[in-house]
C-alpha positions in Angstrom: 86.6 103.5 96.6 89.3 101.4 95.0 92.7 103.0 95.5 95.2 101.4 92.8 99.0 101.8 92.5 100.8 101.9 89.1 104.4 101.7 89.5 105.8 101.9 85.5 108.5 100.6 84.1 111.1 100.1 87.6 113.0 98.0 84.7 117.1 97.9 85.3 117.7 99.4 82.4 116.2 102.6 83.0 117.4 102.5 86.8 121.3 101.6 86.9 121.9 99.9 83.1 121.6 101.3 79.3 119.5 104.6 80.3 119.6 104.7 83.8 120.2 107.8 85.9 121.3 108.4 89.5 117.6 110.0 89.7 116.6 106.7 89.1 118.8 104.9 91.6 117.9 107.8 93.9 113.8 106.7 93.9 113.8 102.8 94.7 113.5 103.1 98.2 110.5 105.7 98.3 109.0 103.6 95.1 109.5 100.2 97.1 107.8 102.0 100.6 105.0 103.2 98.4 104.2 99.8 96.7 104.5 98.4 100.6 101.7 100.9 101.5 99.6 99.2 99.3 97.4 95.9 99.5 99.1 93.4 97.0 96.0 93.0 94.9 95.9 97.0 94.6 99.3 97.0 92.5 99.6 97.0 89.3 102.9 97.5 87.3 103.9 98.0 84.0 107.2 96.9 81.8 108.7 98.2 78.8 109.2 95.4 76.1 110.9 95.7 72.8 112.1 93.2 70.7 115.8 92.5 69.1 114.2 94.8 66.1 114.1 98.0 68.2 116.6 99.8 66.5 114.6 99.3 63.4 111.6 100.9 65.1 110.4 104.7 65.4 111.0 104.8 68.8 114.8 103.0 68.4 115.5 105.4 65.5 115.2 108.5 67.7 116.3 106.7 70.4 118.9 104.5 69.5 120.1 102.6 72.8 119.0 99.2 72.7 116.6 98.5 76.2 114.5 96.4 77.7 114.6 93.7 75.0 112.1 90.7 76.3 114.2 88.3 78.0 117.3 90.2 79.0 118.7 91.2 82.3 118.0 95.0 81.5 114.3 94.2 80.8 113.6 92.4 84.4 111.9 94.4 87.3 114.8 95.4 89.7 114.8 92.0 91.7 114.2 94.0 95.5 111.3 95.6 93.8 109.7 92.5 91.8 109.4 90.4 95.1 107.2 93.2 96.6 105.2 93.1 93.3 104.1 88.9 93.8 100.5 89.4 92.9 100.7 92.1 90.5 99.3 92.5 87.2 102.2 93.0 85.1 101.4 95.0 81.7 104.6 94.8 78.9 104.0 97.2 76.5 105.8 98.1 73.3 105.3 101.8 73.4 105.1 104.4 76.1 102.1 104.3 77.2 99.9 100.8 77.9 96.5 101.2 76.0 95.8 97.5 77.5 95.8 99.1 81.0 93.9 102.1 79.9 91.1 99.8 78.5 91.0 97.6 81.6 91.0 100.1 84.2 88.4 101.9 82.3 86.0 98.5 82.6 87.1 98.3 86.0 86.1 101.8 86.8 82.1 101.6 84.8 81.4 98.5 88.3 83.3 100.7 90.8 84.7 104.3 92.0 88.3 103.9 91.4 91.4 106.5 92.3 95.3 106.0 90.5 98.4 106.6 92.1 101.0 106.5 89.5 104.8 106.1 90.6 108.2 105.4 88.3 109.9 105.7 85.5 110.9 107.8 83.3 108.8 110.9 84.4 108.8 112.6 81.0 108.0 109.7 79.0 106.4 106.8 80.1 104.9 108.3 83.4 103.3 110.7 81.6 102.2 109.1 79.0 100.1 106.4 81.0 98.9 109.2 83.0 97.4 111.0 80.4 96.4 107.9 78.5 94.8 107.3 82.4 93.2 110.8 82.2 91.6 110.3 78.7 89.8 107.2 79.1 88.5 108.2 82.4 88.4 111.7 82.9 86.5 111.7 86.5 88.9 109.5 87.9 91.1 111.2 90.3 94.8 110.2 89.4 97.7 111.4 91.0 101.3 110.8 90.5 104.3 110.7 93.6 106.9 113.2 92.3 109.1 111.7 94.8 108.8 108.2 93.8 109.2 108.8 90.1 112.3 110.2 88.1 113.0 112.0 84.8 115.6 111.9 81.8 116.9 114.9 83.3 116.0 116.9 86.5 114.8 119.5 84.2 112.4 116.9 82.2 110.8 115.5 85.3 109.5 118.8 86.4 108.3 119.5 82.8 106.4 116.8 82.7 105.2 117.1 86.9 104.1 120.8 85.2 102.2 118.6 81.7 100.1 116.4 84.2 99.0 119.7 86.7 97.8 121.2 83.4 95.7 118.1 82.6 94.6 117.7 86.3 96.8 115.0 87.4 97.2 115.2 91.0 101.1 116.1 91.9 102.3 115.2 95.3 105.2 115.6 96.7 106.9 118.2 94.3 
């Protein structure tokens, strides 16, 4: 069985710049240990990408703080973590959830027994989104997701959405 770690999104804009959260700051070292416990060519990650237009998007009208705009500082993988990710796939996608990686690991998983850790940012939206984009396209694949390497909006969120992946038979661990 292939075991395959998908850490989303450890962008600094969601960690430390435009929406990040001490949460976020408070996860790098258990999300950098977990991608360490990992062969390199089992790691994939993923990187929200918007363009200058995002304020004129659905997503930038209901959220309206300009991030991870291809190009900029706050788009880049944290530097400590993107030199432990030489190797990697690297998915951008415009929305929450990568339907590029959903399709791919779906392929990969029809020539072999697969299993998903997911770890990241931010819980409630783009963690759980891939998972359950994950879930759909391959729904006897066992997927879990690190609680402890991953980080909410808001304490409260996280755990919402920790509670949204149980339901759908995501594997929690550690919270």
């Amino acid at each position: 069985m292939k075991k395959l770690l998908i850490v989303v999104d450890m962008q600094n804009d969601f960690i430390d710049a435009a929406l990040g959260t001490p949460e976020a700051v408070a996860i790098v070292e258990a999300v950098k240990e977990k991608i360490r416990s990992y062969p390199a060519e089992n790691v994939i990650a993923t990187m929200d990408t918007h363009g200058e237009d995002y304020l004129k998007t659905q997503e930038g009208r209901n959220l309206p703080v300009t991030h991870c705009v291809k190009g900029t500082d706050g788009w880049q993988i944290r530097p400590d973590i993107a030199e432990l990710l030489t190797g990697a796939r690297i998915y951008e996608k415009p929305a929450f959830g990568s339907t590029a990686l959903a399709a791919d690991l779906k392929a990969l998983s029809e020539k072999e027994d697969l299993e998903l850790e997911l770890v990241g940012l931010c819980t409630d939206i783009c963690v759980v989104s891939n998972a359950l984009l994950l879930k759909a396209a391959m729904p006897e694949v066992r997927i879990f997701v690190d609680a402890a390497c991953c980080a909410g909006v808001t304490p409260e969120k996280h755990q919402a959405a920790l509670e949204t992946m149980r339901s759908c038979q995501i594997y929690v661990v550690n919270g």
